[in-house]
KOLDO-452346 format. One record per atom (N, C-alpha, C, O, CB): residue number from 1; atom name; x, y, z negated; residue in one letter. Coordinates in nm, 4 decimals. Glycine has a CB too. Example, Ala and Ser with C-alpha at 12.3 -4.5 7.8 and 13.67 -1.06 7.14 Angstrom:
2
R   resi   name         c1         c2         c3   resn
R      1      N     1.3190    -0.5690    -0.7800      A
R      1     CA     1.2300    -0.4500    -0.7800      A
R      1      C     1.3200    -0.3300    -0.7800      A
R      1      O     1.4236    -0.3319    -0.8465      A
R      1     CB     1.1308    -0.4473    -0.9046      A
R      2      N     1.2850    -0.2250    -0.7080      S
R      2     CA     1.3670    -0.1060    -0.7140      S
R      2      C     1.2900     0.0030    -0.7870      S
R      2      O     1.3409     0.1138    -0.8039      S
R      2     CB     1.4084    -0.0598    -0.5725      S
END
This chain:
69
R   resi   name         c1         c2         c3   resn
R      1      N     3.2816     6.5078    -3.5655      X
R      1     CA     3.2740     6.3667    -3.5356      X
R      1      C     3.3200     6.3464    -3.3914      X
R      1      O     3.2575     6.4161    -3.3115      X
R      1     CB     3.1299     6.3120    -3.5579      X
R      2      N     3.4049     6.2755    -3.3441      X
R      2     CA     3.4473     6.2383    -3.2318      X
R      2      C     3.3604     6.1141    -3.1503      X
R      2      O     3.2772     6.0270    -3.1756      X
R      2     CB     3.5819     6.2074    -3.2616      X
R      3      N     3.4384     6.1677    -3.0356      X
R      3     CA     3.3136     6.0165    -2.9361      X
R      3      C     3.3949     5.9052    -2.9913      X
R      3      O     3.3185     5.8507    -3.0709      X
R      3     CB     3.3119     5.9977    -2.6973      X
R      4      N     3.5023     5.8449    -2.9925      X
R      4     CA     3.5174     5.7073    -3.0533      X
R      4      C     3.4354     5.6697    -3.1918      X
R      4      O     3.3573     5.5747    -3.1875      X
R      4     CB     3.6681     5.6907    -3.0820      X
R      5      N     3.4496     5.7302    -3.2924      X
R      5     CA     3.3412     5.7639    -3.4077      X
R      5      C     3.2409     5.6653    -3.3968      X
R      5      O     3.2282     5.5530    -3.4455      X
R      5     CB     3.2698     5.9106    -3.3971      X
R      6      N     3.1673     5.7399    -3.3151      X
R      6     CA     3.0331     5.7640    -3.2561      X
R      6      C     3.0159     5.5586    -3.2189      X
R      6      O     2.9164     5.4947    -3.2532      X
R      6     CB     3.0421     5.9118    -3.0797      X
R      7      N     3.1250     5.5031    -3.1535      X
R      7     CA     3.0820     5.3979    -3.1000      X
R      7      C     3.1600     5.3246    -3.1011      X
R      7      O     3.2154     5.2834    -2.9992      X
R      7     CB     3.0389     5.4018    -3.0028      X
R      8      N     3.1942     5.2766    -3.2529      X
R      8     CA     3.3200     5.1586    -3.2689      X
R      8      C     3.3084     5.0271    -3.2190      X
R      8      O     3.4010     4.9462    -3.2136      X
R      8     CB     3.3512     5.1271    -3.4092      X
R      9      N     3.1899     5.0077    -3.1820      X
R      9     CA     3.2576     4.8544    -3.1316      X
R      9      C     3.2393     4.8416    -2.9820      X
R      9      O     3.2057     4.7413    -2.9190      X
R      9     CB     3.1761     4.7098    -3.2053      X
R     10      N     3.2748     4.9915    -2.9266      X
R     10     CA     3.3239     4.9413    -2.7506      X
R     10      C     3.4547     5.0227    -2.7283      X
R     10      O     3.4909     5.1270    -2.7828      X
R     10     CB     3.1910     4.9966    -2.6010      X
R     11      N     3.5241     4.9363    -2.6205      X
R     11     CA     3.6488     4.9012    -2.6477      X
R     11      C     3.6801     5.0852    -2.5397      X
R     11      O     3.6827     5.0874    -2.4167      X
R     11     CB     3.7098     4.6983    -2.5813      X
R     12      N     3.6942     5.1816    -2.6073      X
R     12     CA     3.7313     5.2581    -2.5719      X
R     12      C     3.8527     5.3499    -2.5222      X
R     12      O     3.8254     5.4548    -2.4639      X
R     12     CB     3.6899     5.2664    -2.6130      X
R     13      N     3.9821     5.3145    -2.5430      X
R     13     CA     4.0914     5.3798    -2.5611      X
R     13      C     4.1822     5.3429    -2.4685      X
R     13      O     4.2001     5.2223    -2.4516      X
R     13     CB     4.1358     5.3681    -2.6795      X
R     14      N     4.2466     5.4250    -2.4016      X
R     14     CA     4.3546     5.4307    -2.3034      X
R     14      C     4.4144     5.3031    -2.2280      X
R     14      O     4.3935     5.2545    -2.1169      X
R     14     CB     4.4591     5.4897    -2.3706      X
R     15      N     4.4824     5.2754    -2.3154      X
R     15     CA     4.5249     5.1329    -2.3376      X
R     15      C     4.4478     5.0009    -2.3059      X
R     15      O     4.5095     4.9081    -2.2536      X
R     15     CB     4.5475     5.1255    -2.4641      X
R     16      N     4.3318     4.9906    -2.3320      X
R     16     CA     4.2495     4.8782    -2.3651      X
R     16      C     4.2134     4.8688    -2.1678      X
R     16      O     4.1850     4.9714    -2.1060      X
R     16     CB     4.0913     4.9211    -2.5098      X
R     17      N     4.2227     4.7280    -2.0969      X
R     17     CA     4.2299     4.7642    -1.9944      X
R     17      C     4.0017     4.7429    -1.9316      X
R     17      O     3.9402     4.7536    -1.8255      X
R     17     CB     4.3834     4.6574    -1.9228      X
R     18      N     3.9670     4.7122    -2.0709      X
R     18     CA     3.8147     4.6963    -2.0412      X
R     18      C     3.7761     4.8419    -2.0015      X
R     18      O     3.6701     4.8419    -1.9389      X
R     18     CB     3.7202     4.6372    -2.1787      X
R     19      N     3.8369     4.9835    -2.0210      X
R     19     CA     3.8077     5.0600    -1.9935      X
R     19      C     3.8641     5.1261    -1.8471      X
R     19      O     3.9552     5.2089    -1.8501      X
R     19     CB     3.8154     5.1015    -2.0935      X
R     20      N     3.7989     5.0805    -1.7114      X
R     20     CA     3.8963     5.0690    -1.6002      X
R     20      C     3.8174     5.2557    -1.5796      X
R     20      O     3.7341     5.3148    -1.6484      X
R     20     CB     3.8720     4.8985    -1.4475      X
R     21      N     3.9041     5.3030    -1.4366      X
R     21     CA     3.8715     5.4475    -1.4021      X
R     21      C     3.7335     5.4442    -1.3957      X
R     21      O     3.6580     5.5237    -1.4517      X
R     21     CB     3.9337     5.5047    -1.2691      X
R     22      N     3.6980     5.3377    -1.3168      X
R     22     CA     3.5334     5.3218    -1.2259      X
R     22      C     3.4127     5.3450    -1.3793      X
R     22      O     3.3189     5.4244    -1.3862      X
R     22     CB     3.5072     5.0891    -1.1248      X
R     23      N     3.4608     5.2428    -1.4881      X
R     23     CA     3.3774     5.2693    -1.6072      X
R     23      C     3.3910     5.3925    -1.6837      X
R     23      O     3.3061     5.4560    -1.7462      X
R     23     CB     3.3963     5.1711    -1.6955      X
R     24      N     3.5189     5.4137    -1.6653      X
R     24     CA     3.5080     5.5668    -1.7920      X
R     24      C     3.4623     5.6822    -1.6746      X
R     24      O     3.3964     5.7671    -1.7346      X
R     24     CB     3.7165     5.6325    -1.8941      X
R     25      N     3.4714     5.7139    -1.5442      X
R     25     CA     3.3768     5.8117    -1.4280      X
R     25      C     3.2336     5.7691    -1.4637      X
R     25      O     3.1642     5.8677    -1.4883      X
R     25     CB     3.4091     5.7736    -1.2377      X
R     26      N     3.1530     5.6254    -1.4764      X
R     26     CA     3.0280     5.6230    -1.5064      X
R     26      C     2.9736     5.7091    -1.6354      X
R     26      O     2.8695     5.7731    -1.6501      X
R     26     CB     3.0033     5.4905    -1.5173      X
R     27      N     3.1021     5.6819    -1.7368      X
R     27     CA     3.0439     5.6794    -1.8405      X
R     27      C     3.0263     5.8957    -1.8691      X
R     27      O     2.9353     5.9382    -1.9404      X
R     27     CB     3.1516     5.5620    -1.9575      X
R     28      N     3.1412     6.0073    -1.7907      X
R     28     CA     3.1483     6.1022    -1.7540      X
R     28      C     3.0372     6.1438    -1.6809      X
R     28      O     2.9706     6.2445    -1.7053      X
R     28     CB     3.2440     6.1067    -1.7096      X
R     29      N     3.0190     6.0661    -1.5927      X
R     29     CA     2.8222     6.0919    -1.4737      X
R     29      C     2.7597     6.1261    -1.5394      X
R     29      O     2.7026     6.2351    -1.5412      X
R     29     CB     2.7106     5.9696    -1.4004      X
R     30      N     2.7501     5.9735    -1.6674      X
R     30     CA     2.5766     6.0105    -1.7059      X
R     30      C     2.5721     6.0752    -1.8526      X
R     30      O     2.4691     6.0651    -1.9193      X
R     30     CB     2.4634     5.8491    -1.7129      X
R     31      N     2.6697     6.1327    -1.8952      X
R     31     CA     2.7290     6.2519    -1.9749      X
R     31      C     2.6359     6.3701    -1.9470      X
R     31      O     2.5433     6.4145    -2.0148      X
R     31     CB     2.8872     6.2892    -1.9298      X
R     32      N     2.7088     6.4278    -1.7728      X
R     32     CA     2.6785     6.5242    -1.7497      X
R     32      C     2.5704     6.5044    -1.6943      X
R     32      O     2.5232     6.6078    -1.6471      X
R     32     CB     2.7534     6.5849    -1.7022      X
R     33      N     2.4998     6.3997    -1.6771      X
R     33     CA     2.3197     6.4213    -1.6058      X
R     33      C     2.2838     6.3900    -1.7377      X
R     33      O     2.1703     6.4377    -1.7360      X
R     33     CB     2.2332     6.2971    -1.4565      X
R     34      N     2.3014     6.3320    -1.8822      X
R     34     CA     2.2093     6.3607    -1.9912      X
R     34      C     2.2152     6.5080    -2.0195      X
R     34      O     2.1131     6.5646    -2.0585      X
R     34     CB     2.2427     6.2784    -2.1177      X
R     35      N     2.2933     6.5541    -2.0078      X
R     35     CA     2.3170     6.7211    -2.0621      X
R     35      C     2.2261     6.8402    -1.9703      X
R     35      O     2.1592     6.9393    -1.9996      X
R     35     CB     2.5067     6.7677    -2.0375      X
R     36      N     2.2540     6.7893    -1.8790      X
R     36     CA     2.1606     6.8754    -1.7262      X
R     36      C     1.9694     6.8036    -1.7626      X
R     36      O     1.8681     6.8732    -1.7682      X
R     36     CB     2.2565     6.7731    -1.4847      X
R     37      N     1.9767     6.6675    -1.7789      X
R     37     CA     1.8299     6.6876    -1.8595      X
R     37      C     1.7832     6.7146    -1.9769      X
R     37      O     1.6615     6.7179    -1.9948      X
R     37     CB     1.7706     6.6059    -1.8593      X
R     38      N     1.8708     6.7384    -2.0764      X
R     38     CA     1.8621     6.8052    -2.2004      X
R     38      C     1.8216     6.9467    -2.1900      X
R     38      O     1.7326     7.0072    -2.2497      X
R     38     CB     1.9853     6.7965    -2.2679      X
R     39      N     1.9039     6.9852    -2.1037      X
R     39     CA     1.9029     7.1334    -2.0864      X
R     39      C     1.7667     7.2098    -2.0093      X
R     39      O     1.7169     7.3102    -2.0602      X
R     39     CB     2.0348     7.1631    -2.0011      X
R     40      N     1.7167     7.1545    -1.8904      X
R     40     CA     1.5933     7.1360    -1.8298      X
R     40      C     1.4509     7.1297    -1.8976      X
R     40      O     1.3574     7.2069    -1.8761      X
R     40     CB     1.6097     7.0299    -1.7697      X
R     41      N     1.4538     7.0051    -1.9973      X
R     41     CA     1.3809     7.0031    -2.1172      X
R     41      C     1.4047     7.0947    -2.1828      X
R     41      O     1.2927     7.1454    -2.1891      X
R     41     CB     1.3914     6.9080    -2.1884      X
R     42      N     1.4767     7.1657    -2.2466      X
R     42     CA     1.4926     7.2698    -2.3295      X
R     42      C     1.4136     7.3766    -2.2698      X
R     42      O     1.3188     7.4196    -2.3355      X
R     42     CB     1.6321     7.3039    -2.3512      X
R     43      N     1.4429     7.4347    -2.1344      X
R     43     CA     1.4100     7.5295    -2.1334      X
R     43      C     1.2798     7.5128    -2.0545      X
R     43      O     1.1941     7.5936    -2.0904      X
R     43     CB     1.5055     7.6068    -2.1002      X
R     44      N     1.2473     7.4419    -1.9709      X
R     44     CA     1.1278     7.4191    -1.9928      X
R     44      C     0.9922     7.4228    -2.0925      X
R     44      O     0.8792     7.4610    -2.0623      X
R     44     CB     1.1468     7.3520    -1.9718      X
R     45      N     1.0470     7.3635    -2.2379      X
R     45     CA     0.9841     7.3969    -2.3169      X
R     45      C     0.9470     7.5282    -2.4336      X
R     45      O     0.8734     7.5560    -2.5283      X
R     45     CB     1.0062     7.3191    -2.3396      X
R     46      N     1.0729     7.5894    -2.3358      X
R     46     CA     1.0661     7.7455    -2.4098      X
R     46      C     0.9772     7.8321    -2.3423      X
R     46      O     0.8942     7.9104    -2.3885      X
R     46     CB     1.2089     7.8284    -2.4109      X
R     47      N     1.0137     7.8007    -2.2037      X
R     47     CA     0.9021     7.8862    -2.1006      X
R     47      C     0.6990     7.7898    -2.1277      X
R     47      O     0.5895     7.8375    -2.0977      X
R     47     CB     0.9930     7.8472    -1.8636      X
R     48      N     0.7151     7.7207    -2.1600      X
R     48     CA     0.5489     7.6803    -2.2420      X
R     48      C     0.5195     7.7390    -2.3165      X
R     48      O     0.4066     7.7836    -2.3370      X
R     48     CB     0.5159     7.5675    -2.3120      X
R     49      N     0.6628     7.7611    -2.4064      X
R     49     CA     0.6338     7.8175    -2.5538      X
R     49      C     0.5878     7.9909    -2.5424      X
R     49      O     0.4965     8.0483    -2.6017      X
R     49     CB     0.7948     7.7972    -2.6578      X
R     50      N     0.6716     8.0374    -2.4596      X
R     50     CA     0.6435     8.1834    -2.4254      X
R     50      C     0.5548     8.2107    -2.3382      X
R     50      O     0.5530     8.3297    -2.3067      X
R     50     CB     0.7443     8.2482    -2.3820      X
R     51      N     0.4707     8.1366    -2.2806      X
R     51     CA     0.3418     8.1102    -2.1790      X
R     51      C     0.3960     8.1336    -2.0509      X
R     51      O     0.3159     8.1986    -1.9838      X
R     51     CB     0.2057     8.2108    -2.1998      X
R     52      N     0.4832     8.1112    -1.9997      X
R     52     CA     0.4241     8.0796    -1.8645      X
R     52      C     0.3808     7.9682    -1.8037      X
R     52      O     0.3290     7.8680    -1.8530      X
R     52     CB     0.4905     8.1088    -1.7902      X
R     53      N     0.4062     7.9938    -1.6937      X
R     53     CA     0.2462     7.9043    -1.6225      X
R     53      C     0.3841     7.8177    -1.5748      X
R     53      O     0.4952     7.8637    -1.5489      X
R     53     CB     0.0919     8.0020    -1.4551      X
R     54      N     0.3317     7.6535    -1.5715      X
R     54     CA     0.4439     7.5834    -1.4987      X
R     54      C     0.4858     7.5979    -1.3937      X
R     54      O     0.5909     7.5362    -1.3770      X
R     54     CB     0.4358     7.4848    -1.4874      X
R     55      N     0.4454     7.6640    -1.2938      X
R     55     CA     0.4381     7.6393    -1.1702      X
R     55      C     0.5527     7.7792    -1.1572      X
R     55      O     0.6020     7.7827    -1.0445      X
R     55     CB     0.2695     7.6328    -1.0966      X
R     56      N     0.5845     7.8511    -1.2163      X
R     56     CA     0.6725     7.9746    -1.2369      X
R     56      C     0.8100     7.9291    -1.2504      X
R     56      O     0.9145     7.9785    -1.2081      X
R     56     CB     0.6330     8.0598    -1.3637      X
R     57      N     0.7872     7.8232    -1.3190      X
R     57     CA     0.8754     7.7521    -1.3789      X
R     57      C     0.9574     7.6897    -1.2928      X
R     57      O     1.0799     7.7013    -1.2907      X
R     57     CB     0.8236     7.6725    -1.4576      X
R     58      N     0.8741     7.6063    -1.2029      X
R     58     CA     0.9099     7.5026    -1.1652      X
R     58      C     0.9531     7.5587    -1.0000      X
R     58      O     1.0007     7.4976    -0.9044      X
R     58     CB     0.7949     7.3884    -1.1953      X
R     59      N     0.9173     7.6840    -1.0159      X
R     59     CA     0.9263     7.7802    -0.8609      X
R     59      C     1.1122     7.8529    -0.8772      X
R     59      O     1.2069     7.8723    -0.8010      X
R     59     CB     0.7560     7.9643    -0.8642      X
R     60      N     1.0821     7.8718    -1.0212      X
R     60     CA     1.2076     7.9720    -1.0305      X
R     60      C     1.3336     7.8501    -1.0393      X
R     60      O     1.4441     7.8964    -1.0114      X
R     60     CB     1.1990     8.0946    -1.1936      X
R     61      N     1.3326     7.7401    -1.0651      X
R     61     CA     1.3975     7.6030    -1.0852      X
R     61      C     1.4586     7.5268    -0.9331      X
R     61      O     1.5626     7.4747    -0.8928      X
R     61     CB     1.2708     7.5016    -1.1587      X
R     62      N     1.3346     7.5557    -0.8877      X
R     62     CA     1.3316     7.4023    -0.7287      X
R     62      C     1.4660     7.4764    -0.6438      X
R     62      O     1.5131     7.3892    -0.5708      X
R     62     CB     1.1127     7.4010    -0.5655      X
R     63      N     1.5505     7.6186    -0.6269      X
R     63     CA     1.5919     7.6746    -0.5610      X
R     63      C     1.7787     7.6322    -0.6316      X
R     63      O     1.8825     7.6098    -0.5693      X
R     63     CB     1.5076     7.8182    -0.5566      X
R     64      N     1.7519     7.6365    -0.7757      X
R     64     CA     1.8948     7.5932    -0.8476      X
R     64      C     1.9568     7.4292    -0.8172      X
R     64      O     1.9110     7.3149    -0.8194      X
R     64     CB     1.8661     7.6061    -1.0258      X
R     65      N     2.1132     7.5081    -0.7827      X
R     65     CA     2.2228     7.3817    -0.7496      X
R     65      C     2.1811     7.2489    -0.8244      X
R     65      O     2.1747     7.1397    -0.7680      X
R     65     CB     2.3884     7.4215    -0.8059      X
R     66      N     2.1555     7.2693    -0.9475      X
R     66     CA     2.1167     7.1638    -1.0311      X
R     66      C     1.9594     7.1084    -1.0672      X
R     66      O     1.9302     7.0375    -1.1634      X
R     66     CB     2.1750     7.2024    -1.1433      X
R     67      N     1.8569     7.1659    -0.9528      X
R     67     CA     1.7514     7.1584    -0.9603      X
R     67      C     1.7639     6.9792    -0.9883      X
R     67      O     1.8679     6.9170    -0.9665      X
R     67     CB     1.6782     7.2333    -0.8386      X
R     68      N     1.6172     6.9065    -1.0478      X
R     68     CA     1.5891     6.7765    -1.0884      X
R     68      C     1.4790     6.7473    -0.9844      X
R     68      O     1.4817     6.6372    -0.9294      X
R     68     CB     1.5469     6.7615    -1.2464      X
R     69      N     1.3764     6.8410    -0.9506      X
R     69     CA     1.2661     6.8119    -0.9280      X
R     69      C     1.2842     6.7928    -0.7227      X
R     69      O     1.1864     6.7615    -0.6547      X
R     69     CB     1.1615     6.9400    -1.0108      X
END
């Protein structure tokens, strides 16, 4: 399934000038910050699942380029 697919009634495509640089870079941002909190959540909830303690978690995390917290 493709991203146009996904969301036919916004005006997506090359051509169409509703889609200026400034909107399709927003729409790329919060792409990659849903994916970076997807991913966070994920593994966050694996390290619960396998017991550790949050604070391990959140120690081995606060130091990464992509830290949230």
């Amino acid at each position: 399934m493709s991203f146009h697919s996904t969301l036919p009634n916004l005006p997506l495509s090359e051509s169409d000038p509703a889609l200026t640089p400034g909107a399709a870079l927003k729409i790329l941002g919060n792409s990659i910050l849903l994916g970076a909190i997807e991913l966070y959540a994920e593994s966050y909830a694996l390290s619960d699942a396998i017991g550790f303690d949050p604070a391990v978690f959140h120690e081995l995390h606060s130091g990464s380029p992509v830290s949230i917290s």
